[in-house]
N, C-alpha and C positions, 0 to 999 in steps of 0.2 A: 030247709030241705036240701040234701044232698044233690050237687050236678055230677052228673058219673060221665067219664069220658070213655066213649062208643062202647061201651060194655067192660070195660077194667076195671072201674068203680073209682073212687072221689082221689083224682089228682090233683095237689097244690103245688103252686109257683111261689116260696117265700123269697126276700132278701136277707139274707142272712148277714148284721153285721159284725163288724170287725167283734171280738173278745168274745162271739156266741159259739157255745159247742153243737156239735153236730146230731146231738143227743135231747132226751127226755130230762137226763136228770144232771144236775147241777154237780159239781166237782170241781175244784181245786179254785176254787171261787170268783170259776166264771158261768155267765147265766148259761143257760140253755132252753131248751125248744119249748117247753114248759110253761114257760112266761110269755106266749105269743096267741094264745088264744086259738089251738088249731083244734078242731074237730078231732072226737075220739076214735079211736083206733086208727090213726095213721101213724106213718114212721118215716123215716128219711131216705131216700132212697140214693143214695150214694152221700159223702162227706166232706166237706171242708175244715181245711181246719179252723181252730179260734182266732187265727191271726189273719184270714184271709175271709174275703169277704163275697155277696154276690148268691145269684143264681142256685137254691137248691129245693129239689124235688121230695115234697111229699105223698105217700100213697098209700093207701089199705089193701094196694094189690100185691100179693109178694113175689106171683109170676110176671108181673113186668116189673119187680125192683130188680130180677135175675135178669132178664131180658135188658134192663138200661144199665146195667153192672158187667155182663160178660163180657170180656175183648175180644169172643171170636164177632159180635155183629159189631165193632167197630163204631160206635154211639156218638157222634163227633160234642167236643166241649171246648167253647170258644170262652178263653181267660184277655183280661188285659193285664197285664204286668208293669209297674215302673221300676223301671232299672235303677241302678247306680251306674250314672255315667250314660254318654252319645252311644247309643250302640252301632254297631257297625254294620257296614252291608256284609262282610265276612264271619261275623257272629249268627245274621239271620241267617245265611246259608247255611252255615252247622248247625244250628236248631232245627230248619229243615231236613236236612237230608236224617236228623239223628245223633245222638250224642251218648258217651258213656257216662254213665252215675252210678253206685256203686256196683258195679261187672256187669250194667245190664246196657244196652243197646237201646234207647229209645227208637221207638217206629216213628220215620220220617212223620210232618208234619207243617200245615201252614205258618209262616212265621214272617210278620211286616211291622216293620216299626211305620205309626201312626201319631197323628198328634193327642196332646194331651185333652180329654172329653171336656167337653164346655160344659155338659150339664151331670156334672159326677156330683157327686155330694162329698161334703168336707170326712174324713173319717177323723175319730175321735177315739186315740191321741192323735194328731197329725204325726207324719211320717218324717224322721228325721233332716235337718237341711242343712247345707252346708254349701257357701258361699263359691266358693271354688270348684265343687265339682257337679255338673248339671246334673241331670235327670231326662230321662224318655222314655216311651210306653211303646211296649210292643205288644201286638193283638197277634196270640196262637191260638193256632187249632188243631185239636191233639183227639185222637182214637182209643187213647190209651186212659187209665190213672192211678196210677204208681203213687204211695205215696210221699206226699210234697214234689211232687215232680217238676212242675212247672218250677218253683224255686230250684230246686236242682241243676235243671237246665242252663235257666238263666246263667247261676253260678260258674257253670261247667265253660261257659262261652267267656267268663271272666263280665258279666254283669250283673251282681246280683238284684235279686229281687226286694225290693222296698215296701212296694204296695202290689197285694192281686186281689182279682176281681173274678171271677167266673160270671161272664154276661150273659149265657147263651149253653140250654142244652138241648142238643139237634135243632131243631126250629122253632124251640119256648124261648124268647129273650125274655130279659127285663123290660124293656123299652117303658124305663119312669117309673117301676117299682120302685119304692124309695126303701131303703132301709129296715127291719122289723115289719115293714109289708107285705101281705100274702093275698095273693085270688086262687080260684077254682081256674083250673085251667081247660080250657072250651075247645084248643087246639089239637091237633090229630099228636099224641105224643113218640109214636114209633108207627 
């Protein structure tokens, strides 16, 4: 039986991983949402790409897919990102304050480099490595989503992005969702 969140109707929390598309239906032969066993007539309420992993919203509501989709109410979406390379304390300031990606001006936002998660899960392929030049993870938090933004950014700061994760949207984390896992989500969503 369906759990409906305070009158929107049946919200789910999947993990969505790496090579899954954002979609029903399978194309250019990688899986998609199809294969996971979700209750019918939901849909995805905002996107990730196939490359990027973490946090996405299913709903049967379409007025809150608009609602968690428009940028005038500003929906906050907390990613973790590993860079290529130390990132800087003058890189995080320009992710916050804003950066240009193609002519557009990102809306400031939170930006800390954090340490690497103790309890992530391996992603499959692993993410490339190279002896010489390190890696570190910085945890944003963006109002916006443009897309591949968060990659963008990074780049723009002269870090690119390796691995992303969307952990968190508004106040739904994952906390221990693993991968191809999904619940009913019981939290107030907006």
């Amino acid at each position: 039986m369906p759990i409906f969140n305070y009158c929107v109707g049946m919200v789910i929390l999947f993990n969505k991983p790496f090579g899954v598309l954002s979609q029903f239906t399978p194309e250019a032969g990688h899986q998609a949402l199809n294969d996971f066993g979700f209750p019918p007539d939901v849909y995805a309420a905002g996107r990730l790409d196939h490359d990027s992993e973490g946090a996405l919203l299913l709903t049967d509501n379409g007025a809150l897919v608009k609602k968690l989709l428009d940028p005038k109410f500003e929906h906050p979406r907390t990613y973790l990102a590993q860079v290529d390379g130390d990132i800087t304390s003058e890189a995080l300031r320009q992710l916050s304050k804003g950066v240009v990606i193609k002519g557009y001006r990102t809306k400031p936002c939170k930006a800390e480099k954090v340490e690497a998660p103790e309890d992530l899960w391996e992603r499959v392929p692993p993410i490339r490595y190279r002896a010489n030049i390190p890696t570190s993870w910085v945890r944003l938090t963006l109002i916006e989503g443009k897309n591949r933004q968060v990659r963008h950014m990074t780049a723009a700061v002269g870090f690119p992005t390796l691995r992303l994760i969307r952990v968190q949207i508004g106040n739904i984390a994952l906390n221990g969702l693993q991968p191809g896992q999904w619940r009913v989500v019981r939290e107030r969503v907006i």
